[in-house]
N, C-alpha and C positions, 0 to 999 in steps of 0.2 A: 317664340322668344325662348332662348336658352336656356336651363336653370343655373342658378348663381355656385360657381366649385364651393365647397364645407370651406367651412374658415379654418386655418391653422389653429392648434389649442393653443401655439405661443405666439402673444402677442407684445408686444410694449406694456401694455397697457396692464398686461397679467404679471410682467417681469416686475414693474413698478406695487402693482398691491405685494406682493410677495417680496419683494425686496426689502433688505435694511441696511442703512438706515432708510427712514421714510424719507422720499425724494422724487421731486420731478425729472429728475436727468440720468439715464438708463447710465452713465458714464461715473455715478455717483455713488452708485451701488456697491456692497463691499461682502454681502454674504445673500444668498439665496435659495428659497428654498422651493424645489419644483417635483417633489416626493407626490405619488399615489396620482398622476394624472394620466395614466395608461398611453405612457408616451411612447412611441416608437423612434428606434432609430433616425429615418425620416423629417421626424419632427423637428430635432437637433439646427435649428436654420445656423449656420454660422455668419452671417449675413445680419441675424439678428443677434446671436449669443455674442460674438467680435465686439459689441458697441460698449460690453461691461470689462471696461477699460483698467476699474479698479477690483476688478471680484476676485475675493480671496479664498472665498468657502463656497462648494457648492455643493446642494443635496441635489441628487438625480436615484432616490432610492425608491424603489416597489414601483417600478414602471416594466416594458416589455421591452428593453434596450436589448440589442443582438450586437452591438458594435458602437463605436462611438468615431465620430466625423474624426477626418486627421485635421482639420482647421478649425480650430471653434476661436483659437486668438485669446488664448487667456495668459495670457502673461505670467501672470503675478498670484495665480489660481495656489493657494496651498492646502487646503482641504476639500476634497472630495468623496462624498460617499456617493456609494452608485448598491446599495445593496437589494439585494430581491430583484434583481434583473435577469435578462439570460443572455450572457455577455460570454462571447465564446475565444475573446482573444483581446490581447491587452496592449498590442503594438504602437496601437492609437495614444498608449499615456506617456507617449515620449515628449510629446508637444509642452505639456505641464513640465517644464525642465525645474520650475521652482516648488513642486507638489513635495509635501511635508509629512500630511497623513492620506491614506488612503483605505475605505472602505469595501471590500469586496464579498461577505457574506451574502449567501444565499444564492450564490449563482453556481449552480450547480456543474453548469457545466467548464468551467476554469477549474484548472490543475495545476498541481507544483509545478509543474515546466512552468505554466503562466508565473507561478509565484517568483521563479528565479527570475524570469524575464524582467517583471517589476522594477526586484533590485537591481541589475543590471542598465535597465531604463534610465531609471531616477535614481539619481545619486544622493541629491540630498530627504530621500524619503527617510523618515525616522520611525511610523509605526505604521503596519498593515492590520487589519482587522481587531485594531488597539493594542498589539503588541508590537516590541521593540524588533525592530528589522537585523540587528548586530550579526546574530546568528545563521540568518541567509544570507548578508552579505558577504559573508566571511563564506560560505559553500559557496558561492558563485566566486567569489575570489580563486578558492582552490581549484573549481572545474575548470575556469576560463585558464588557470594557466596550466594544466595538464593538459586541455584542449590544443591550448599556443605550440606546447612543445613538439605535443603529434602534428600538428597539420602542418609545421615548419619543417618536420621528419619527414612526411609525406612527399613533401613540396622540392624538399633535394632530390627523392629516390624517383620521384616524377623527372625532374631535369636529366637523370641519368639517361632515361630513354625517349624525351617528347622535348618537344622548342618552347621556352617561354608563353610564347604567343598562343600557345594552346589552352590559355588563359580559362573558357567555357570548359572546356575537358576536366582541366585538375582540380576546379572545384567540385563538378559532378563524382568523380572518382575520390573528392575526399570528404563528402557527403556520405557518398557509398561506403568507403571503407575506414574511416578513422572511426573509433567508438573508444567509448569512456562512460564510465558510470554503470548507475541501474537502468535497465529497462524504462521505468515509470520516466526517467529524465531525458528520456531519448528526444523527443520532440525539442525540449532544450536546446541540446549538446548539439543536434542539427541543424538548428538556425544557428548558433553560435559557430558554426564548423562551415557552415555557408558564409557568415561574415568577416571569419579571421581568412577564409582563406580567397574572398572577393579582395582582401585587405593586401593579401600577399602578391597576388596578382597586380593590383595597379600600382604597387610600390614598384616593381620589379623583382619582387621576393626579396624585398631589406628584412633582413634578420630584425627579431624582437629582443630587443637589448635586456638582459636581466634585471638591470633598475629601473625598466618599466613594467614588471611583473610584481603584482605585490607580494610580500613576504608571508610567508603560511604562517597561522598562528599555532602556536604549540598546543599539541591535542589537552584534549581534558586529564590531567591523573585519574588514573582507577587505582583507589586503592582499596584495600578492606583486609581484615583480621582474618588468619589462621583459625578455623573454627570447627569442631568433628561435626558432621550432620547425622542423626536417625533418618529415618524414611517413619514421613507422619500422613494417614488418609486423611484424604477431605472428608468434611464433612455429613452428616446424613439430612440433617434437617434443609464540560463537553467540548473544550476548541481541541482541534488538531495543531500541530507543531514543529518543529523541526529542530529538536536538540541535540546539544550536543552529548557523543557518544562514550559512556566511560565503556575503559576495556581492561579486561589482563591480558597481559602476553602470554605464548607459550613457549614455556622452557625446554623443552625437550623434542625431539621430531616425533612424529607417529610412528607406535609400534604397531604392529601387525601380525595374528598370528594367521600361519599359510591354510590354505584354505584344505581338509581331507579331501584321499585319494576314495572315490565310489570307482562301480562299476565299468565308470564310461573312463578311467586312467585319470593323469591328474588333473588337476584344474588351477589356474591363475589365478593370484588373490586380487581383488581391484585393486586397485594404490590408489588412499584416499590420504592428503594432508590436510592437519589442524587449519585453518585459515583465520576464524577468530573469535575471540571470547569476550562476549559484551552485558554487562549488568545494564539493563537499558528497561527495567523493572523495578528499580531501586524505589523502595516508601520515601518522599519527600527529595528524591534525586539524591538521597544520599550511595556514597560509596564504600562505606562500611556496612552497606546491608547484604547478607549473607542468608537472610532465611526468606524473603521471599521464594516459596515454589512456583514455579513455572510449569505448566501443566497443558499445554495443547500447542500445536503449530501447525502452518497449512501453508503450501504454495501459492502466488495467484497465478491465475489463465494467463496464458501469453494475452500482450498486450492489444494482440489484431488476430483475427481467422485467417487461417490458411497462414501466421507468421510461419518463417523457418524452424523449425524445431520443435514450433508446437510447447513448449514449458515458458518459464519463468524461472528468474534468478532473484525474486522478491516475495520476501516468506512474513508470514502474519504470525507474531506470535504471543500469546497469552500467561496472564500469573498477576497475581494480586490484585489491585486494582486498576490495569493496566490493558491495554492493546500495543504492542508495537508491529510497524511492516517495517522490515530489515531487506535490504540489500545486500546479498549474500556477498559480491564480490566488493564490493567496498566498505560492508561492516556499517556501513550510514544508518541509521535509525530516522526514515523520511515520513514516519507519522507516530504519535503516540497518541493514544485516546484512555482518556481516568473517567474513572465514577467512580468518586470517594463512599465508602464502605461495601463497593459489589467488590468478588472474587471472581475474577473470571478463572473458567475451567475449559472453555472450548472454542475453537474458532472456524470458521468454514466459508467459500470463497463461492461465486456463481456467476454468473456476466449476463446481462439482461441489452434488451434492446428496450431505448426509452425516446420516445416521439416530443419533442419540445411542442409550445405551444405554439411557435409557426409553422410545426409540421414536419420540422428534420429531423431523422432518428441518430441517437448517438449510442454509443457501445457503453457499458458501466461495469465494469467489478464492481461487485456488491460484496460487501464481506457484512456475516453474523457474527456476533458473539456472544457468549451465553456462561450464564455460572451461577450463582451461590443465592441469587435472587429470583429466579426460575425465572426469568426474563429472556428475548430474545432481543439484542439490536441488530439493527439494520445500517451500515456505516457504509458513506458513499467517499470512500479511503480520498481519492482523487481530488475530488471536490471539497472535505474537508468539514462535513457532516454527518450527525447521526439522521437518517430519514424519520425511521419509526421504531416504535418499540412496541413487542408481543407481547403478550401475558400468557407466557404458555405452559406452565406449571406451581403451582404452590408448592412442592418443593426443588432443590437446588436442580441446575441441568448439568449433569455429567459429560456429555457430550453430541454436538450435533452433527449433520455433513446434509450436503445438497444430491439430489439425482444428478446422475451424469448424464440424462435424456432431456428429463424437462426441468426448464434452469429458474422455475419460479418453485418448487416442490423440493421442500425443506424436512428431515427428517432431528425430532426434537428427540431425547433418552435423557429421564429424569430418575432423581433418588427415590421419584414415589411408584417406582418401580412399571413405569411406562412408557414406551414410544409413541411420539402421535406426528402425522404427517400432516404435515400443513402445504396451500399453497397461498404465497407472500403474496401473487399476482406482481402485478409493474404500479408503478409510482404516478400517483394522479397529477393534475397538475400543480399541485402545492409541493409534488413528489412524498408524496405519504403514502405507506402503504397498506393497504387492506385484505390480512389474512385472516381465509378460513382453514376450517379443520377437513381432509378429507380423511384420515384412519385413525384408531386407534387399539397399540397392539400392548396385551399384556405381558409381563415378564413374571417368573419366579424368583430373580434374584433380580441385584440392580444394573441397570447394561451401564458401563463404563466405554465402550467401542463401537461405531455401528461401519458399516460398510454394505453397501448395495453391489451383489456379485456380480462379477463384470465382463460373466459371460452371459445372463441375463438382467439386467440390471431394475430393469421394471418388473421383472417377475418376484424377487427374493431378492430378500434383506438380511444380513448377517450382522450379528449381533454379540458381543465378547463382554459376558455379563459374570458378574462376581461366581456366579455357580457351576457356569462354563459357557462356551458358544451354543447358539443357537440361530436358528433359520427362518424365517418367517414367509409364506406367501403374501405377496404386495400390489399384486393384480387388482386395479380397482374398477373393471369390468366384474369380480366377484359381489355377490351378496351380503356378504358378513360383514359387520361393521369393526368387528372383535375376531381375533383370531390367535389359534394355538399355534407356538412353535413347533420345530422342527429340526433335528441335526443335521447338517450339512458341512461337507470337505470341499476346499474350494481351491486351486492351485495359486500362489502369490509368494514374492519376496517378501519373508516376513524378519521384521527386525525392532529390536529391542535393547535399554539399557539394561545395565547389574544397578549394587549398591556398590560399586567401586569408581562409577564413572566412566566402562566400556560400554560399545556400542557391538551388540551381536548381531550379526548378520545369517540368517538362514535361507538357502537355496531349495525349496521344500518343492518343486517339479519336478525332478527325477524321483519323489515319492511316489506320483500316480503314477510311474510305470511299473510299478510292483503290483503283483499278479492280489487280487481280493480276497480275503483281509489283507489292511497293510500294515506293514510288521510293527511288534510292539514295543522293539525295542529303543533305548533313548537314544533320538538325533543328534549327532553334533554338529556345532556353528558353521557355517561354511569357511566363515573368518571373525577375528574377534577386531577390532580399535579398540587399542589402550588409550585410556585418559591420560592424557599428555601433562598435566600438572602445571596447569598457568599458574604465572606468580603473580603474587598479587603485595605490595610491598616488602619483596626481597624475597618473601616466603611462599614455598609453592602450595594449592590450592590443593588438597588431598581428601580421600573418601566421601563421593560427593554421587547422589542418586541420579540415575538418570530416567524422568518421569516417562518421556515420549522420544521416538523418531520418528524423523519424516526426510524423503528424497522427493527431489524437484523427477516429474516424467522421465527427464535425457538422463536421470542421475548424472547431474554434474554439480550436484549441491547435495549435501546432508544436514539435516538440521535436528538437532540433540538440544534437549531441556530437561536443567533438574532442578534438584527441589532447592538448592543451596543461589540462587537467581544471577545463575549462569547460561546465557544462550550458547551455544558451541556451535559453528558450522564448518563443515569439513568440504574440500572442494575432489574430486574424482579427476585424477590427471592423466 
């Protein structure tokens, strides 16, 4: 005799206890709640869920959902929470054409490409994860028709040389080559660049009329007060978002000074242009704040291994109570992260491989940030959470950075004058992370800079502390749990602001071919960028510090922060 197949967990019978109102008729049903029954995708019968003819609210939260059926027949469905799932794509909530609010926390692996999709999807959605949707609807407004315009561009310069009918061809080629946006939105702009241009094709390329493009809304004013700034030290002793971006313009082009003539004859200055200046730091979003300092930023990893180029055009940047990842070439502010009373001082990026709990590995940027509370977060930018948080000094963190070999091995430099190496490990499956300590290196002064040398990167640790640099062995095949620096010279692009708002650039590699000792006398810039003087209501923005720089790998981005909470990024042309 055969044994009887396990019973399905949804039954009628189950839809009705859990149903409201109380009712004998699955058809009568109007909100339900099927949260915490370790449901899988699978289980979803549409056959059964179709019968709730009237259901307008549905909880599907803290289950193992990977997807959701494209027929489940809910009509009239306008709230759904689906949270604590591991929901990997949202194509499926198109069906919900009357869906209102929608719940998506905790699913770790959905990204803002998903979140655009959303609004795009559903039209009359009003809030995501209890916030008002206005603000993405309005960035998918402006992408979709910068998208329309290029792929209707494409679609002529395709006809110039290929038939109509080549219909499979010009969307593959305009998949491949139309781009827009940041990096992080690509996945987006590619489904949306696959669908305008499926679009173009069965119409027979009919033009998109301008009065079916919706109208851009007029950007945010940035404005803020004329204010002189000191240069003041720091100290010694959570939803993600999509705001919108206050900016000042620049009033002047970049000046440049040429770059000296050394040994080797002359040399070309880069040509880099202002691109833009965004207070995207502001206390309480306002735009007359002027003194938040800005004080770290960081590239993240190209988005996939083996990408072309290897960088990113999407920078993390830190000051006040804040997080922002900026999109270098559109200026977009595509996440902000606050902890009212922490100061953040430092940010640093690392990409992990993370195994879901059906066993599929997915890729993460992980980004740190660290500051004034000697804290460590762990922020999964993408996804739209903090994972875990460190406790990794009593006092404040000056600044951290990750190895460039092993992407769980996290290097902390605190005010209480020490380094300590930890590894985060990966994210369990609540995705929390569980760091320990593997070193701990003392300092004499306070390290403000670290940098892992990148000719040996696992061997020595370089370290730009108040009293000067120093070197540390990092080898942890050694014995010692404590160890003494050491001076070390290490060849790199080294660059830095003034208190006037330029950015110095030094070429310091043709110094190691100077015969040992190398000379003592003072280096000059290789090239200076003048502070261009955004305005900022009528009046241009003058003597304004510049805390930190940082260039994306390809140097095709620059990014400048100072203390007056001005992000500056400059493009390499």
């Amino acid at each position: 005799m055969s044994a009887r197949p396990p019973m399905a967990p949804l039954t009628p019978q189950l839809l009705l206890q859990r149903g409201r109102p109380k009712t004998n008729r699955l058809g009568k049903i109007q909100s339900l709640n099927l949260s915490g029954l370790e449901l899988l995708s699978k289980h979803l019968d549409p056959n059964l869920l179709g019968r709730l003819k009237r259901l307008k609210e549905l909880d599907l939260s803290n289950n193992l959902l990977e997807t959701l059926p494209a027929n489940l027949g809910l009509p009239h469905l306008r709230v759904l929470r689906c949270t604590n799932n591991q929901l990997g794509d949202v194509t499926a909530l198109h069906q919900f054409a009357e869906l209102e609010e929608l719940n998506l926390e905790g699913n770790p692996f959905l990204t803002v490409s998903d979140n655009l999709k959303i609004s795009y999807l559903l039209p009359k959605l009003r809030k995501v994860n209890g916030k008002d949707t206005a603000s993405t609807c309005s960035q998918v407004e402006n992408i979709d028709r910068e998208l329309t315009n290029r792929v209707t561009a494409h679609w002529e310069k395709f006809l110039a040389t290929s038939s109509p009918e080549e219909g499979a061809a010009f969307t593959k080629s305009a998949v491949r080559d139309v781009c827009y946006g940041p990096e992080s939105l690509r996945e987006f702009t590619q489904w949306r660049v696959r669908m305008i241009a499926e679009e173009l094709v069965a119409s027979g390329g009919a033009q998109v009329q301008e009065s079916d493009i919706p109208k851009e809304p007029p950007r945010a004013a940035a404005a803020s007060k004329l204010r002189a700034r000191t240069a003041s030290k720091r100290p010694d002793n959570v939803p993600f978002s999509l705001p919108s971006t206050k900016r000042v313009r620049a009033s002047l082009p970049a000046q440049t000074e040429g770059r000296p003539r050394d040994s080797g004859g002359d040399q070309a200055a880069l040509h880099l242009e202002p691109l833009h200046f965004l207070q995207c730091h502001s206390r309480n979003n306002s735009p007359k704040d002027l003194e938040t300092q800005l004080w770290a930023c960081a590239f993240e990893p190209a988005r996939e291994e083996g990408h072309s180029g290897a960088t990113s055009q999407t920078v993390a940047t830190c000051g006040g109570e804040t997080v922002c990842v900026i999109d270098c070439q559109t200026g977009l502010v595509l996440h902000k992260y606050k902890v009212p009373g922490e100061e953040f001082f430092s940010v640093a990026w690392t990409a992990l491989m993370v195994a879901t709990q059906a066993g599929h590995k997915k890729r993460w940027n992980m980004l740190a940030a660290a500051g004034l509370r000697g804290m460590v977060r762990l922020l999964h930018v993408r996804a739209g959470f903090c994972c875990s948080v460190i406790r990794a000094h009593k006092k404040a963190i000056a600044t951290l950075c990750f190895s460039p070999t092993h992407e769980t091995h996290l290097f902390t430099a605190s005010y209480d004058k020490r380094i300590i190496l930890w590894d985060i490990g990966v994210p369990n499956q609540e995705y929390k992370f569980q760091a320990s300590q593997l070193l701990m290196l003392n300092c004499t002064s306070v390290p403000l800079r670290l940098c892992p040398v990148p000719s040996c990167p696992d061997d020595f640790l370089l370290a730009g502390c108040e009293g000067g640099c120093c070197c540390w062995n990092v080898r942890l095949d050694q014995p010692q749990k404590q160890r003494l620096p050491f001076v070390l010279v290490d060849k790199n692009l080294v660059m830095c602001g003034d208190e006037e708002g330029s950015v110095w650039i030094y070429d310091v590699e043709h110094l190691l071919k100077q015969p040992s000792p190398l000379a003592t006398t003072l280096q000059a810039p290789t090239q200076i960028l003048k502070w261009p003087q955004p305005i900022a209501l009528g009046q241009p923005v003058t003597k304004t510090m510049v805390n930190t720089v940082v260039a994306n790998s390809a140097f095709t981005y620059l990014t400048a922060l100072t203390d007056s909470n001005i992000v500056s990024i400059w493009k390499c042309c």
